[in-house]
N, CA, C and O atoms as a DFTB+ gen file, in Angstrom:
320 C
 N C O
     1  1     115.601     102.399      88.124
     2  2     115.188     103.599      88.797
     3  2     115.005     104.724      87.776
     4  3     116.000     104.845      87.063
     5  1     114.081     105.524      87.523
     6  2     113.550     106.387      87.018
     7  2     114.756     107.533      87.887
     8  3     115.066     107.671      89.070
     9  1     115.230     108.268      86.476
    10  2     116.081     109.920      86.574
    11  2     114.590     110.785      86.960
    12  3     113.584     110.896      86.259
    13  1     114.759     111.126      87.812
    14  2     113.942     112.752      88.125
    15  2     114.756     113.632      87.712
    16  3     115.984     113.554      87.755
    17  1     113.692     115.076      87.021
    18  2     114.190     115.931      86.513
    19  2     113.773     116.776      87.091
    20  3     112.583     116.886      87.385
    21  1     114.826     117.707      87.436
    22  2     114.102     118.713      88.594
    23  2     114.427     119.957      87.886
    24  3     115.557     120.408      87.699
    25  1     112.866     120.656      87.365
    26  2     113.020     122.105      86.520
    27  2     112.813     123.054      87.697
    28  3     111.851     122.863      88.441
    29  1     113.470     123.841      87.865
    30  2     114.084     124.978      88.669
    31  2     113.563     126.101      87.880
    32  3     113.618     125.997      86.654
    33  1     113.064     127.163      88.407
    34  2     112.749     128.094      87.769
    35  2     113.529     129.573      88.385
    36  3     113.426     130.038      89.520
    37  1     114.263     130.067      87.310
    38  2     115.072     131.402      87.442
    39  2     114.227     131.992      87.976
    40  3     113.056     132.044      87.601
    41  1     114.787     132.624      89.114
    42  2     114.325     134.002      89.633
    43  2     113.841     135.006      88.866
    44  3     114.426     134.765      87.810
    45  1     113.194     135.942      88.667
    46  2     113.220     137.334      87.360
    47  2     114.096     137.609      87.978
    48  3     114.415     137.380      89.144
    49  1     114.760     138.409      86.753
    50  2     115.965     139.085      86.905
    51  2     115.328     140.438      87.377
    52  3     114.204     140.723      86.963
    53  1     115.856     141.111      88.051
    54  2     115.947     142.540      88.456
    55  2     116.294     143.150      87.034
    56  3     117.134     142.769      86.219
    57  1     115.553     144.029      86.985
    58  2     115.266     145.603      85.711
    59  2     116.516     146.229      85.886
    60  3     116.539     146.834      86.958
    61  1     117.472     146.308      85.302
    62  2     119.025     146.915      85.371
    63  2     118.491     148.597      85.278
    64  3     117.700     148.853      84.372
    65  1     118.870     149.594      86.098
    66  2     118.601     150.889      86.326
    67  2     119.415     151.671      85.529
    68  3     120.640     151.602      85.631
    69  1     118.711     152.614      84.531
    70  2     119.552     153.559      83.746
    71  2     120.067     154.771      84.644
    72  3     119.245     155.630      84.965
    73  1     121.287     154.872      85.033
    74  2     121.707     156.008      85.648
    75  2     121.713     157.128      84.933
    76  3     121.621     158.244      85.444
    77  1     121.838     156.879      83.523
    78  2     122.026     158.177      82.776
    79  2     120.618     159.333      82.989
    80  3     120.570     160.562      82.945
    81  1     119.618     158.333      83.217
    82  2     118.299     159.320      83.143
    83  2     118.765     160.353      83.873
    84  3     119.064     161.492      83.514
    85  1     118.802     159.766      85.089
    86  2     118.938     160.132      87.127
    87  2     119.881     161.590      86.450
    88  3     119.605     162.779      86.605
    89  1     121.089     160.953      85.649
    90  2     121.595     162.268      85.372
    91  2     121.343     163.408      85.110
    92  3     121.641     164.444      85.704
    93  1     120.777     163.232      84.193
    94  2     120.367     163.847      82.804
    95  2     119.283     164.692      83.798
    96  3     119.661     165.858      83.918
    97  1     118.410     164.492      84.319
    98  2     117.436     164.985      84.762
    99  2     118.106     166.346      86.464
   100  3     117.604     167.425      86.779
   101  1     119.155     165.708      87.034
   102  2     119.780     166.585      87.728
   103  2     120.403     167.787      87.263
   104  3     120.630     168.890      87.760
   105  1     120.712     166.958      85.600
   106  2     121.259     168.281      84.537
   107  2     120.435     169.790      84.882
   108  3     120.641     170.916      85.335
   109  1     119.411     168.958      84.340
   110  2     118.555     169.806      83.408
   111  2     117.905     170.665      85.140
   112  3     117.516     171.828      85.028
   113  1     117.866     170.175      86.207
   114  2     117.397     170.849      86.911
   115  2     118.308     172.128      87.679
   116  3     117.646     173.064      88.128
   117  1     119.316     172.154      87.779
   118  2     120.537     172.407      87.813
   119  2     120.659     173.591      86.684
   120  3     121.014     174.685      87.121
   121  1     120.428     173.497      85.424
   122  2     120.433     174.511      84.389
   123  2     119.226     175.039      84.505
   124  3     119.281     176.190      84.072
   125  1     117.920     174.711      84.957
   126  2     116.593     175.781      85.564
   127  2     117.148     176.462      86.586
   128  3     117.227     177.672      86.376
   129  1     117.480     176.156      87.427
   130  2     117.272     176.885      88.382
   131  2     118.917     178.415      88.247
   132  3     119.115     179.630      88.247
   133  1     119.510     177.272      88.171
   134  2     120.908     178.496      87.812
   135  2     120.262     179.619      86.944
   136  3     120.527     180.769      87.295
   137  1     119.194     179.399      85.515
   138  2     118.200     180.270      85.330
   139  2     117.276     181.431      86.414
   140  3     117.358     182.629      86.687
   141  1     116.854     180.877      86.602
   142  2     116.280     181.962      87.879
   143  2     117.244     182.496      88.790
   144  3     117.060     183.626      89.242
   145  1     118.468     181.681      89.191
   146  2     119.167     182.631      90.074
   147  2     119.823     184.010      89.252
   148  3     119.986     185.192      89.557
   149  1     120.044     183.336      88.284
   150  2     120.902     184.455      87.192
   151  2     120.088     185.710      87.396
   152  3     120.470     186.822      87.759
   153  1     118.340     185.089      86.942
   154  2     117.610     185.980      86.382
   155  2     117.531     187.202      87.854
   156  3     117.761     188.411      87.883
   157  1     117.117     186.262      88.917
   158  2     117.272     187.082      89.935
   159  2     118.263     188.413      90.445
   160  3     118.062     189.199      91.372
   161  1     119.465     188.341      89.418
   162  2     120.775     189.234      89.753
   163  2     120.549     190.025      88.296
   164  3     121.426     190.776      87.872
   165  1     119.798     189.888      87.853
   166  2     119.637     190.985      86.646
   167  2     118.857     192.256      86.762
   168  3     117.724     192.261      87.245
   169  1     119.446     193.318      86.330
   170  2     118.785     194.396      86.604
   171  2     117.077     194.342      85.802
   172  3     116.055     194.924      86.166
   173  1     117.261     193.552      84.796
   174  2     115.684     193.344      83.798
   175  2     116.001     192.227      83.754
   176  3     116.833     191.599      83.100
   177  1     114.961     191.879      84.833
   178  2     115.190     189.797      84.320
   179  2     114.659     189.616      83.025
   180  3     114.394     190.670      82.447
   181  1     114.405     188.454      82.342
   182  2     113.732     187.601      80.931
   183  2     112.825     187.203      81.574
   184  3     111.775     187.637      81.099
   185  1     112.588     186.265      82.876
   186  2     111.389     185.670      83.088
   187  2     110.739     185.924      84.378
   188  3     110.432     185.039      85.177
   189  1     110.504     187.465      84.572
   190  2     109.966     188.121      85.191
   191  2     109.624     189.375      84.838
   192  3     110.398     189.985      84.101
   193  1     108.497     189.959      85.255
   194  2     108.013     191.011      84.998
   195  2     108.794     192.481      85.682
   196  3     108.783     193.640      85.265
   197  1     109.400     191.913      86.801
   198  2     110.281     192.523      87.920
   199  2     111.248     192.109      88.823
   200  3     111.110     191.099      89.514
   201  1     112.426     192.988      88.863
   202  2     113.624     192.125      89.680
   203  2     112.932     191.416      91.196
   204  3     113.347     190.367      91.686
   205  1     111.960     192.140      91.693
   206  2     110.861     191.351      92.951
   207  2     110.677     190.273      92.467
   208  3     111.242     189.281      92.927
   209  1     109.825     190.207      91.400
   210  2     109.476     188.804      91.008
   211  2     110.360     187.759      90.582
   212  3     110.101     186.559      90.669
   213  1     111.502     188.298      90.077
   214  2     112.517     187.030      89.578
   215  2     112.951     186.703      91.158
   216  3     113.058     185.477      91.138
   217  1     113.167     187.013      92.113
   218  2     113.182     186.982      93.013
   219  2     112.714     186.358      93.842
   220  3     113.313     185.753      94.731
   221  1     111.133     186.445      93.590
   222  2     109.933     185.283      94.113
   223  2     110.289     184.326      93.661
   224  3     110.266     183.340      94.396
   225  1     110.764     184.173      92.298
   226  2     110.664     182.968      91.593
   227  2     111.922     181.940      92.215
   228  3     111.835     180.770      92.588
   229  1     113.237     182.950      92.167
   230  2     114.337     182.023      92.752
   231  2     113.785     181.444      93.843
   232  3     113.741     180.215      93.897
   233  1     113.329     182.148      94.774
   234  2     113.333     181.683      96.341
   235  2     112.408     180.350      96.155
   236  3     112.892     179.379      96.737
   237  1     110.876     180.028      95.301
   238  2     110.368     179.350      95.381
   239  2     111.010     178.224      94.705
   240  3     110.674     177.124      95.144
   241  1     111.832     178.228      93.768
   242  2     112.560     177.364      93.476
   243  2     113.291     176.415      94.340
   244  3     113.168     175.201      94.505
   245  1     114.228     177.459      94.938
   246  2     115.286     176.940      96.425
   247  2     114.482     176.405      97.472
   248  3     115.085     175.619      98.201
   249  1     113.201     176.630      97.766
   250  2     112.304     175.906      98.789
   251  2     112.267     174.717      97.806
   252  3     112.725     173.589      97.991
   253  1     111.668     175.171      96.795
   254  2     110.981     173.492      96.397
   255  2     112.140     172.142      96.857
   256  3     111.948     171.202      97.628
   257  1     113.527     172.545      95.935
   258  2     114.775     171.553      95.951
   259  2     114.780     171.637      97.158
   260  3     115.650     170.813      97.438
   261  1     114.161     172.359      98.813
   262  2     114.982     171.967      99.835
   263  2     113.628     170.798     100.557
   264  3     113.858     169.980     101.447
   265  1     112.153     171.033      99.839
   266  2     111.327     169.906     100.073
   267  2     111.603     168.866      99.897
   268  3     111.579     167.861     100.608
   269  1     112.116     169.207      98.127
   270  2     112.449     167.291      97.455
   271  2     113.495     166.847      98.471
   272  3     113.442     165.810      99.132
   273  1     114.538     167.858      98.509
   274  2     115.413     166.807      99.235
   275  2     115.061     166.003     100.952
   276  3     115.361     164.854     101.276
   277  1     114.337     167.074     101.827
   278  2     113.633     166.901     102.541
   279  2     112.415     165.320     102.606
   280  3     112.121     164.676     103.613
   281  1     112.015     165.126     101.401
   282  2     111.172     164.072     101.198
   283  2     112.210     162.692     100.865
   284  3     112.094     161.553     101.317
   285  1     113.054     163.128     100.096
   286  2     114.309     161.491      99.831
   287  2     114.388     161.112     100.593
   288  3     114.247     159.900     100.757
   289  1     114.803     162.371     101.978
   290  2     115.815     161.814     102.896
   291  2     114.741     160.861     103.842
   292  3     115.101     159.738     104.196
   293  1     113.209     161.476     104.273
   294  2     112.423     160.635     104.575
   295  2     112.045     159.077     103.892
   296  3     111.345     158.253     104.482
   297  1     112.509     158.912     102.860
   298  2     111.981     158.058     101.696
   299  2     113.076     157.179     102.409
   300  3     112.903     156.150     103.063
   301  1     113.997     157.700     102.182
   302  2     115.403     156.441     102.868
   303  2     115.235     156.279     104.303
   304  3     115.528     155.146     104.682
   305  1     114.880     157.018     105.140
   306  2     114.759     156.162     106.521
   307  2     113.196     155.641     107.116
   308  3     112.768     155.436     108.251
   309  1     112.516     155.528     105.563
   310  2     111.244     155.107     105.807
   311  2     111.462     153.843     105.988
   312  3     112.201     153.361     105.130
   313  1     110.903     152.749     107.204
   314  2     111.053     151.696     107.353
   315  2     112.132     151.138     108.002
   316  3     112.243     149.964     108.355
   317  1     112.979     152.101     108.153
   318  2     114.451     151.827     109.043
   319  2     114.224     151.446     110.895
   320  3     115.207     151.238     111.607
């Protein structure tokens, strides 16, 4: 009787996920925006022409982060 050889082929492995990016990138968004809020409580902001405008700037900031988060949360019960 003839051995059969039965070649099996590995699955791909799944791409192991760097968490550090994910971090790193919450860092850095986290240190922008604490920027603009600062700037916003300054009598002469740095990155505004006017305490109004640092002002504009915070608020559009705080919308944006309340879109992104707004869009995850859709992202996760997409398909649920």
């Amino acid at each position: 009787m003839a051995n059969a050889t039965q070649t099996q082929t590995s699955a791909p492995k799944a791409e192991e996920f760097d968490r550090t990016s994910v971090t790193r990138s919450f860092a850095r968004l986290k240190h922008e925006v604490s920027e603009l809020v600062n700037d916003a409580h300054r009598s002469r902001p740095f990155y505004a022409a006017s305490k109004e405008e640092a002002v504009t700037k915070r608020d559009a900031a705080l919308a944006l982060l309340s879109q992104a988060a707004e869009k995850i949360d859709a992202i996760k019960k997409d398909g649920n």
